[in-house]
Structures are given as structure tokens and as C-alpha cells.
C-alpha positions as CSV (number, residue, x, y, z in Angstrom):
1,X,-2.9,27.1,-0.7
2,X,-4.8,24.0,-0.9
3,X,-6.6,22.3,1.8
4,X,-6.7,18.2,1.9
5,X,-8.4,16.1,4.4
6,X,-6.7,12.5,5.3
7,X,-9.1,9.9,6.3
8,X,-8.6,6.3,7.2
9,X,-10.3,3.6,5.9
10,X,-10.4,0.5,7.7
11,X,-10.8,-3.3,5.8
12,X,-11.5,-6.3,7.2
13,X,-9.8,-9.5,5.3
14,X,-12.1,-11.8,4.0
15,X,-10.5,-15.4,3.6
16,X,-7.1,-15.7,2.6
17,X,-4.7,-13.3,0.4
18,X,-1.9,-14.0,-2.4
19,X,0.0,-10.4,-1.8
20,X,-0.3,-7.1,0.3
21,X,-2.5,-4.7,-2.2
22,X,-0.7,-1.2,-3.5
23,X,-2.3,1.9,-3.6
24,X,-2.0,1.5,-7.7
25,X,-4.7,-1.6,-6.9
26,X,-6.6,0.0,-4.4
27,X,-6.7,3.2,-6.4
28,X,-7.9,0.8,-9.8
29,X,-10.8,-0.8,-7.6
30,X,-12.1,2.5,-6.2
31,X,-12.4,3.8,-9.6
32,X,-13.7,0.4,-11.1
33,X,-16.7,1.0,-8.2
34,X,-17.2,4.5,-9.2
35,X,-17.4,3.7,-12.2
36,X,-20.7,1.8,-11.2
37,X,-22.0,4.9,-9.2
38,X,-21.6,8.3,-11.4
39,X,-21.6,9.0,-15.1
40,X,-18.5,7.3,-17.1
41,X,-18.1,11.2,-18.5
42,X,-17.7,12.0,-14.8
43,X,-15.0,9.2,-14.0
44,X,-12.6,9.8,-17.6
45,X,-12.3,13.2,-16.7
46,X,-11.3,12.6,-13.1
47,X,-8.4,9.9,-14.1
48,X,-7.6,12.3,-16.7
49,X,-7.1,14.8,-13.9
50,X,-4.7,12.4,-11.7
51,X,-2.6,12.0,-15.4
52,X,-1.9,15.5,-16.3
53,X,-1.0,16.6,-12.7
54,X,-3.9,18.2,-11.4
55,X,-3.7,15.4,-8.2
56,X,-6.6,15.9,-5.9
57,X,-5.9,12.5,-4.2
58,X,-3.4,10.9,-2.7
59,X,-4.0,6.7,-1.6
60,X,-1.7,4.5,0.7
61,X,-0.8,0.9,0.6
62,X,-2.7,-1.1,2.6
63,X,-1.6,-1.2,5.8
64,X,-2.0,-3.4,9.3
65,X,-4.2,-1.6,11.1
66,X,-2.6,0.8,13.2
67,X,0.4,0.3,11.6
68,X,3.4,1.8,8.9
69,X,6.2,0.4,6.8
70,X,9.4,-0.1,8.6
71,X,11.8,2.7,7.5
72,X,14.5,0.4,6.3
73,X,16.7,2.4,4.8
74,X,17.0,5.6,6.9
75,X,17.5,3.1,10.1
76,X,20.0,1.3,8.1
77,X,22.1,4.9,7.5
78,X,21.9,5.6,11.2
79,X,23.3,2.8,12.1
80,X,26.2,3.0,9.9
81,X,26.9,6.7,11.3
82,X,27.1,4.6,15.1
83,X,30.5,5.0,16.9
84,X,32.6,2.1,17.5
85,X,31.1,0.8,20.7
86,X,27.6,0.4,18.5
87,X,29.4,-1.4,15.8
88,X,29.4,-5.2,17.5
89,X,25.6,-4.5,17.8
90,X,25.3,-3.8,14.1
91,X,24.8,-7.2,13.0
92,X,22.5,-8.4,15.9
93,X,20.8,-4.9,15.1
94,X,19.8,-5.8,11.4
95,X,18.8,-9.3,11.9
96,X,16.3,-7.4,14.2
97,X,15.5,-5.0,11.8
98,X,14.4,-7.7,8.9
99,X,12.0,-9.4,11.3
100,X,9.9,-6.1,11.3
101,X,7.9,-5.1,8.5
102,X,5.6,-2.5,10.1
103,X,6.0,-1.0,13.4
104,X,3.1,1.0,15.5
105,X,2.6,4.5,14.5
106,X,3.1,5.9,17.5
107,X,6.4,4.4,17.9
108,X,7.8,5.4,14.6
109,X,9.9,8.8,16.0
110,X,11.8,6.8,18.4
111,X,12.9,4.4,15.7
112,X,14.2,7.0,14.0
113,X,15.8,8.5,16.8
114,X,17.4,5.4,17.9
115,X,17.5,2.6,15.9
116,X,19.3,0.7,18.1
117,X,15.8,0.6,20.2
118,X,14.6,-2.1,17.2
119,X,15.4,-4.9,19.0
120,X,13.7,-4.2,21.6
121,X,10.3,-3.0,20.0
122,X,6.6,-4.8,20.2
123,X,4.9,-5.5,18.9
124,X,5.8,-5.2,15.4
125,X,4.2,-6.8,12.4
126,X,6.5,-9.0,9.9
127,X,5.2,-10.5,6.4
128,X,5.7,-14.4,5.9
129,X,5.5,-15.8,2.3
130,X,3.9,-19.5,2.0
131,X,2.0,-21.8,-0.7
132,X,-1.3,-23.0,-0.7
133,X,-2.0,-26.4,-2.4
134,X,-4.7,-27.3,-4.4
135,X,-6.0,-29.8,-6.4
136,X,-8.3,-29.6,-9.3
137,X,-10.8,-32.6,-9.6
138,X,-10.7,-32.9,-13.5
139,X,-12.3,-36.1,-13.8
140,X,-15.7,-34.2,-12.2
141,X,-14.7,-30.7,-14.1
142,X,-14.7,-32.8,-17.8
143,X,-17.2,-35.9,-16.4
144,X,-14.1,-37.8,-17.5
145,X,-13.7,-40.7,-15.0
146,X,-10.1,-41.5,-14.0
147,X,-8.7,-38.4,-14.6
148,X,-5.7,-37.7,-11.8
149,X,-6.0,-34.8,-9.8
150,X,-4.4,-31.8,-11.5
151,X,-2.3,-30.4,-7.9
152,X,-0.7,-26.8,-8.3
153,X,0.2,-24.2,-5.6
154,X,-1.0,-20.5,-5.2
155,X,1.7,-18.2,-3.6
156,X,0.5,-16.6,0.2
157,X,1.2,-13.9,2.6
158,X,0.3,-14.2,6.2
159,X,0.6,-11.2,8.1
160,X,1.6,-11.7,11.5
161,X,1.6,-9.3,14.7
162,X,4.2,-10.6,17.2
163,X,4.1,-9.5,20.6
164,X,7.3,-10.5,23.6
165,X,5.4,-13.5,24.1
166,X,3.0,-14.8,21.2
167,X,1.8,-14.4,17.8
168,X,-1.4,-13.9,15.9
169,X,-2.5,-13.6,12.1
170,X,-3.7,-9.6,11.2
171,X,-7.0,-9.8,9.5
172,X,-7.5,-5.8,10.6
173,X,-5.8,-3.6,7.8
174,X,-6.2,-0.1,6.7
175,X,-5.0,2.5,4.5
176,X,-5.3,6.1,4.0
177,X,-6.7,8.5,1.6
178,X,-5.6,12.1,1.6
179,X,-8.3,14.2,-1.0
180,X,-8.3,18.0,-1.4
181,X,-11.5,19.5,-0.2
182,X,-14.2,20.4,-2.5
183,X,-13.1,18.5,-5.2
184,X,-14.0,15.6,-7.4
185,X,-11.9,13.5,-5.7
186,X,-14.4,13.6,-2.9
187,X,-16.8,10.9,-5.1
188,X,-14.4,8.3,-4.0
189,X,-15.4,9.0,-0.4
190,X,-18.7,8.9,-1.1
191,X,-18.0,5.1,-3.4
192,X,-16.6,3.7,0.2
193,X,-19.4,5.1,2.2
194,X,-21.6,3.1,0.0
195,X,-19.7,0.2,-0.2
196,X,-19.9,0.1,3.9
197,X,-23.5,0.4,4.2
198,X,-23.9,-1.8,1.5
199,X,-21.6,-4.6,2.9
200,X,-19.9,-5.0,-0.9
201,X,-16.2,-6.4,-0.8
202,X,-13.5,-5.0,-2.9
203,X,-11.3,-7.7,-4.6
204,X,-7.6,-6.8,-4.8
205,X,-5.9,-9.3,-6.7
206,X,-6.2,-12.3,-8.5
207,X,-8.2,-15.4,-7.7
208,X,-11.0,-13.4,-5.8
209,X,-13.7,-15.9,-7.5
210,X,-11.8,-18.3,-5.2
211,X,-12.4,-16.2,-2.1
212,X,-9.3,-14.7,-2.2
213,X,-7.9,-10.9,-1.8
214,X,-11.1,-9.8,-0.5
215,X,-11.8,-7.1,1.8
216,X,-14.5,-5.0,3.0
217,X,-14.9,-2.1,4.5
218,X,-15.2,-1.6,8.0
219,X,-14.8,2.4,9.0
220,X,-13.7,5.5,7.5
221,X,-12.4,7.8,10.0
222,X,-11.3,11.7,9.2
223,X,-7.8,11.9,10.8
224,X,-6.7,16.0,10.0
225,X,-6.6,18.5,7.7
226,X,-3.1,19.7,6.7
227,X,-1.7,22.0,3.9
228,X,-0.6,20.0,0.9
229,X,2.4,22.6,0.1
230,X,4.0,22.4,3.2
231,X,8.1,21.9,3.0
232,X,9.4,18.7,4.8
233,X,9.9,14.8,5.4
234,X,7.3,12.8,5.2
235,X,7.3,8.7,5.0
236,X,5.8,6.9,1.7
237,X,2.8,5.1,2.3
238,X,2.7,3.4,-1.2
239,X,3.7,2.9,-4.6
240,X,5.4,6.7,-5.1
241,X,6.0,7.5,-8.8
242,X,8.6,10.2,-8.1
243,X,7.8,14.1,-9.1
244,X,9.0,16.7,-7.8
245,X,11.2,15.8,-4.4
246,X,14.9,16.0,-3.2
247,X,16.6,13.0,-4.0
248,X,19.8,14.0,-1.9
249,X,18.0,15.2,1.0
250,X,15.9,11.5,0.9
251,X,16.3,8.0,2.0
252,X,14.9,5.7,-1.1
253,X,14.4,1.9,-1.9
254,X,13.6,1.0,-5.5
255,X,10.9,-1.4,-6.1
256,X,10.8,-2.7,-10.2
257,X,7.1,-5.1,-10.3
258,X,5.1,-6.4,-13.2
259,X,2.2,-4.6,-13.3
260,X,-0.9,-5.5,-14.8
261,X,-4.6,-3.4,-15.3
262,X,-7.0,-3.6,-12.7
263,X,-10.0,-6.0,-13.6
264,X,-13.1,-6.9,-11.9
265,X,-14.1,-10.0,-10.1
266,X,-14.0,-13.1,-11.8
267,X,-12.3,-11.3,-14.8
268,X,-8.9,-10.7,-13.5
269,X,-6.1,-10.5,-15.9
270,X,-3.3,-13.4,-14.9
271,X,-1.8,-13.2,-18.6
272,X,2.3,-12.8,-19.3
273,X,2.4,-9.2,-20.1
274,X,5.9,-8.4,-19.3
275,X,5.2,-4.8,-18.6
276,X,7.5,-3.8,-15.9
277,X,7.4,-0.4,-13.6
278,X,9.7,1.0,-11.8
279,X,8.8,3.2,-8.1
280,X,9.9,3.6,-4.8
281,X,8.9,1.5,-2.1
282,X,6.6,1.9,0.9
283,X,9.0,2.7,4.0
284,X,10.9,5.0,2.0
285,X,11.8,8.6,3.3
286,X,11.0,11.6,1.0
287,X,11.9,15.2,0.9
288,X,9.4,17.6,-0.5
289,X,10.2,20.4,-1.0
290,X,7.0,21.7,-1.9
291,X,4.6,19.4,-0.3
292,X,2.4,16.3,-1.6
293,X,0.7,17.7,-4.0
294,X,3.4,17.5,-6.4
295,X,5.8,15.2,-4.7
296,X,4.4,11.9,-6.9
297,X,2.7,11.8,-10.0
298,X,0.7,9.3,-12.2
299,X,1.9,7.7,-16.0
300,X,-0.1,6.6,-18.8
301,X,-1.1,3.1,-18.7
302,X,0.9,0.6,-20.9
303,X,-2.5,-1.4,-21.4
304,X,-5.5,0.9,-22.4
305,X,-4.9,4.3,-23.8
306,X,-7.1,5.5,-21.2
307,X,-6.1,4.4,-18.2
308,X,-3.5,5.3,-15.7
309,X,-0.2,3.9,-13.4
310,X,-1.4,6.0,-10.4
311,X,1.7,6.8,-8.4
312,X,0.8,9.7,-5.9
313,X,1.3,7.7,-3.0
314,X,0.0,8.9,0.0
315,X,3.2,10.5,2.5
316,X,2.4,10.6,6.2
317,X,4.3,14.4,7.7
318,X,7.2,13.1,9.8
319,X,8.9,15.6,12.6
320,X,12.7,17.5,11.4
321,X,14.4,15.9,14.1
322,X,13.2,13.0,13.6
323,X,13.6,12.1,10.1
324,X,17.1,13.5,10.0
């Protein structure tokens, strides 16, 4: 029976971001930085371990700081099983329900319980897509006077936490790491300890050379110690490559998304690969019959031979009554 610690590890946005990093991104830049801190021996065998099964680690999405994914589609069941005197609420009840993103942890059972409460929850956290415009001076770029400005726009999320009365833009996120004790998986720890005496950001995503999809560490925190083979619901946390749970017994969403290899700053990889992936989304409720450990798993990379997809998202236990 295996022992895992979770720990939190809190970032602190630097500048602006283009999307909400996965755990498959924030798993590729942790191994990208340990790369730079033990023997490349060291690092191939532990991605080799995450590939054939033998997960020591699970990773989260990041997250809003003190926050979880909205669990969309378990709330959305409820409310269809609502007697007749619910059903005019219904509709007033989901256009509530798409506002919220991410809801407090603390008031996550109560959702469940009643979903009907949504409308009346805060604060909650909702995503809000936008462009940036820029403009590149080519005239100065090619010292080719009278060159127009070449304007284009980069894609943006704003994260906002919205309380009765006001709203303010997140720049506090987290996410959490679950790693079986005494095992290698415990280098990664040891990579963001580093990183947060060091003050070193971690890019995650494109354009960081621009300033963007930059984070740094800000804490690490140990939250518990549980039992990875313990039977039960639990909610997804990330980008869950499905192993061995109980798809009757779960509430999924299905997320398809290009993905692309994890590159370091200034080098990363914005070509049209067309290499799609297929997992289930953050918010999602799983049944596991036989704990974490082998409720996700991790694929061979379509890129490099030697790299990963790393899908054993992290799954935060949820109470029997409440996730029924």
C-alpha cells in the first residue's frame, strides 16, 4: 500500500498570459528544469517510469489560488433529476452555472449537494477570453524606412475573481502535486525548492520572450498524506488520460486539443503540427475503483521517441455523499 504526499505549490503570474497551463505543460517544464539539475541518465529513466505505468507522480492544472474546476457536468445531472417545482429555475440555474469556472474549495460539497445554491455562491472565479494588439515596427526591425507597421493580435485570458459586489484580476494561482514517498519523483520537489530560492520563473506557453506565461514560484506547502489505492470519487484536477476507472459510475467531459512538445524559453515550438489528443477535462468526476495510482496514465509522445503525453492528472478525494 503505497504512501503519497500532496503538496501545493503556489505561482505568482508574471505579466500577462495567452491560456490557463495543463498539468501536461507544467509536468514538461518541471522536467525541462530537472533536466538542468540531476544527470540526463537520471531524468530518461524517470519519464520512462511515468510511460510504462510505474506513476509515482500525479500534477494538477493550474489552478486560482484557493480554488477548483467547476463540476459542470455532475451539477448539470442533478439538476436534470430536480422535481417539477425546480424545473422553471433550470434555465436561470445554468446561465449561473457558465459564469463560474472555479468555485472555493471549501464550498465544493455544497455544490454538489445542491446545485441549485450556484446562483447564489461568491465569490467564484470565471475565465474571460480577449486579444491583445500589437504592432511590429518593421521599418526599425529591417532599418527599412517607410515600412507600415505590421499589427497582429495575440489571443488572452484574464482570470477574474467576482465577489456580490466587485471584481478583480487573479494573479495568485496554484496547483498541486501528489508524489509517492521515497521515490524519484521526489527530485521534482527538490527542482521547485530551487527554483523558489533562486527566484527563476517557469514559462508555460508560448511567447514567454515577450513576457508572457510566466510564473514563479511563491510556496510549496505539504497538504496530507493519503493512500493512493483507496476506492472512491475523487474530482480531476488536470488533463486525465483515462486508465483504469469506472466510466458508468463517472461524470466526464471530453476535451480534444492540439498538443505540442514542451520547449524552453525563447525556443517555443508555434509550428502547425496537427497532432491532436484526446482527454478528459478538469471539473470532471471520476470513479476509481482502485485509487490514483492507476486511475490515469501517460502515452508516448507523437514528437520525440522519447518523450511523453503525461496524463495522470492529479484527483482531489471527494466525500460518497457528496459526489453521488
Amino acid at each position: 500500500m503505497a504512501k503519497w504526499n500532496y503538496y501545493r505549490v503556489d505561482m505568482d503570474l508574471k505579466g500577462r498570459m495567452t491560456q490557463i497551463p495543463d498539468s501536461q505543460k507544467i509536468f514538461g517544464a518541471m522536467i525541462h528544469r530537472m533536466a538542468q539539475n540531476f544527470p540526463s541518465e537520471q531524468v530518461t529513466e524517470f519519464v520512462a517510469k511515468q510511460k510504462s505505468g510505474k506513476a509515482s507522480l500525479a500534477v494538477s492544472n493550474l489552478l486560482p489560488r484557493g480554488y477548483v474546476p467547476v463540476p459542470y457536468s455532475a451539477l448539470v445531472g442533478r439538476l436534470g433529476e430536480d422535481n417539477e417545482e425546480i424545473n422553471p429555475k433550470r434555465k436561470m440555474i445554468y446561465k449561473e452555472l457558465k459564469k463560474r469556472s472555479y468555485v472555493k474549495i471549501d464550498q465544493l460539497d455544497l455544490w454538489l449537494k445542491e446545485p441549485v445554491t450556484a446562483k447564489d455562491v461568491f465569490p467564484y472565479v470565471n475565465v474571460v477570453n480577449t486579444q491583445q494588439i500589437h504592432a511590429s515596427i518593421d521599418s526599425k526591425r529591417y532599418d527599412l524606412p517607410g515600412l507600415d507597421p505590421n499589427l497582429y493580435s495575440v489571443p488572452e485570458v484574464i482570470v477574474n475573481e467576482v465577489h456580490s459586489t466587485k471584481v478583480h484580476t487573479i494573479h495568485e494561482f496554484m496547483f498541486y502535486i501528489a508524489i509517492e514517498q521515497e521515490t524519484d519523483g521526489m527530485r521534482l520537489l527538490k527542482v521547485l525548492e530551487s527554483a523558489k530560492d533562486e527566484g527563476r520563473t517557469f514559462v508555460l506557453g508560448p511567447r514567454g520572450s515577450q513576457g508572457m506565461n510566466t510564473f514563479q514560484v511563491h510556496g510549496i506547502h505539504q497538504d496530507s498524506v493519503f493512500t493512493s489505492d483507496q476506492e472512491g470519487y475523487y474530482l480531476n484536477l488536470g488533463m486525465l488520460l483515462p486508465g483504469n476507472i469506472d466510466f458508468g459510475k463517472s461524470s466526464l467531459k471530453l476535451f480534444t486539443s492540439e498538443r505540442r512538445p514542451f520547449n524552453p524559453p525563447g525556443g517555443w515550438d508555434e509550428g502547425n503540427h496537427k497532432q491532436f489528443i484526446s482527454f478528459i477535462e478538469a471539473g470532471s468526476i471520476i470513479y476509481a475503483p482502485n485509487g490514483i495510482e492507476s486511475a490515469g496514465h501517460s502515452i508516448q509522445s507523437p514528437f520525440h521517441p522519447r518523450d511523453i503525453v503525461f496524463g495522470n492528472a492529479l484527483l482531489y478525494a471527494l466525500g460518497e455523499r457528496s459526489a453521488r
